[in-house]
N, C-alpha and C positions, 0 to 999 in steps of 0.2 A: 766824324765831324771834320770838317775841310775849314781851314781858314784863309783866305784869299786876301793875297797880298799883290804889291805895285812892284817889288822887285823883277827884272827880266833876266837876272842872273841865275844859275844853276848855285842849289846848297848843297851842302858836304854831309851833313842827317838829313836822314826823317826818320822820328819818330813817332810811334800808334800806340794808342792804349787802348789795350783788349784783354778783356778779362768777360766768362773762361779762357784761357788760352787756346785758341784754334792751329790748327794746318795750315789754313788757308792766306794765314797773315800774310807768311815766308811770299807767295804769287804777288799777296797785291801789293808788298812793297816791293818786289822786283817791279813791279810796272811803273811806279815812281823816277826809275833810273832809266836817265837819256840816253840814248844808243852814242850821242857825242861824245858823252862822259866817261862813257866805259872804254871805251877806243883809245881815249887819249890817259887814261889810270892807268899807275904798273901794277895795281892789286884790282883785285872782283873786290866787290861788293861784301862785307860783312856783314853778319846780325848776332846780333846779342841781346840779352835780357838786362835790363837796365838794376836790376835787381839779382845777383846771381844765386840768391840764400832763398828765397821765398817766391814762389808762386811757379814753381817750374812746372809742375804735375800738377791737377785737376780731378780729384774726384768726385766730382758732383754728387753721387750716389750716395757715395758711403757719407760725404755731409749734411745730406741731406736725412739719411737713417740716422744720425747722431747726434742730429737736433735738439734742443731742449723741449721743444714739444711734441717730439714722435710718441709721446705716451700722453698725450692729452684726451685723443681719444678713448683709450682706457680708466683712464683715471675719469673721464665724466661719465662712463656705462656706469662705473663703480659708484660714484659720486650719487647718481641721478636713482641708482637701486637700492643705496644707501639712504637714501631722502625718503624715496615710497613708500621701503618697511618700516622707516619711522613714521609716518605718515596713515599708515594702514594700523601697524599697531598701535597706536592711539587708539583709533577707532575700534578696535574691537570689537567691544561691545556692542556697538550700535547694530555691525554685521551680523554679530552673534544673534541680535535681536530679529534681525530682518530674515535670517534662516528658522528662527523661530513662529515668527508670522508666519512662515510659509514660502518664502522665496526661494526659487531652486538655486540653488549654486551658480551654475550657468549664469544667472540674468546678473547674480552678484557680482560676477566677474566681469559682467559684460559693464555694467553699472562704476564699476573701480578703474576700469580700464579708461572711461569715460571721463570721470573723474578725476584721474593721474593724467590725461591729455588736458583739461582746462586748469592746470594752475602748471603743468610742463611745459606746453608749446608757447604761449606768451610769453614765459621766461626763454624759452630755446629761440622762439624768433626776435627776441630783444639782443639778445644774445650775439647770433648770429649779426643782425644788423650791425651792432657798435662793433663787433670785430671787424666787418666789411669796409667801413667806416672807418676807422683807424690802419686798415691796411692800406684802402686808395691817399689815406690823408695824408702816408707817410711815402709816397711818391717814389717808391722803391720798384728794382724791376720784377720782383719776387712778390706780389700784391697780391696776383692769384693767386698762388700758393697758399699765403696767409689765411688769405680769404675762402679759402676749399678747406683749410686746417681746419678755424674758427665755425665752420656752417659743421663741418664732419664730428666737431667735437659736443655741438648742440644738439646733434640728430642722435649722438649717441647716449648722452646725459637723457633724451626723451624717450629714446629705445628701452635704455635699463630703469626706467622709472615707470614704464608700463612693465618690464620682466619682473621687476621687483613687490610693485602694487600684486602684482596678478597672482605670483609667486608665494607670498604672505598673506592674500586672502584664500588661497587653497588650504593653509596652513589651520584657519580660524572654522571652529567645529560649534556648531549648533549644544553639541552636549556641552561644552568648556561655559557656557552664559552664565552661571550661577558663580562658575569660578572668575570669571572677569567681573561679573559684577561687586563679590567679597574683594577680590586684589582692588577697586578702583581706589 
């Protein structure tokens, strides 16, 4: 950002703030210096960090792997597989029953999968929006980041809640009905 002033005299700084710290700075404040100025200085041109404790090095990477939510998407596979098998084993029985009438397994699964997507994706695309939503509101330059975190972490919560559904109804055995129905 340039702020334009009415002086016609030559200054003694310039100073830029840039953060990550580039290469490139060093070039374009040399281009700030007048060829008049350097002619008539008994020293070049210094630069320095106005800061000489902090900010020297950049590692973008590794801060970004040591995020506090680099395990968010883990934690909601875990979260959302967590929810299912409770979710599934509840119903038990009713499974149990429906392998008894005669449903192949197969369809059951097809049926819970079905299932575990209408009450997962409503939540994951609600989800998903209010995080989008909170990351544009906070005006930051890191917004898509947030916002890829926030959608990656609800696709995963609805990943492991179909692994999980699916998972725990392979579990549930036609012969077990008499015994879910005595435990209910």
């Amino acid at each position: 950002m340039l702020a334009p002033t009415t002086s016609k005299g030559a200054y003694d700084e310039c100073w830029a703030l840039v953060w990550p710290s580039s290469a490139e700075v060093r070039q374009l404040l040399l281009s700030t210096i007048s060829a008049d100025t350097v002619r008539g200085a008994d020293t070049s041109p210094q630069f320095g960090q106005l800061n000489t404790r902090l900010g020297e090095t950049y590692d973008g990477y590794h801060l970004f792997r040591a995020r506090v939510t680099c395990g968010a998407p883990i934690l909601a596979l875990t979260a959302g597989a967590m929810l299912a098998v409770v979710a599934v084993w509840i119903r038990r029985l009713d499974f149990a029953a429906r392998l008894h009438d005669g449903m192949r397994k197969s369809d059951l699964q097809f049926v819970q999968v079905l299932e575990t997507a209408a009450w997962s994706l409503p939540a994951a695309i609600l989800a998903s929006a209010t995080g989008c939503y909170l990351a544009l509101s906070t005006g930051g330059t890191d917004a898509l980041v947030v916002g890829i975190t926030a959608v990656a972490s609800c696709a995963s919560m609805v990943a492991g809640a179909v692994i999980g559904g699916v998972l725990t109804t392979i579990v549930i055995r036609e012969g077990n009905l008499f015994r879910y129905f005595k435990n209910r």
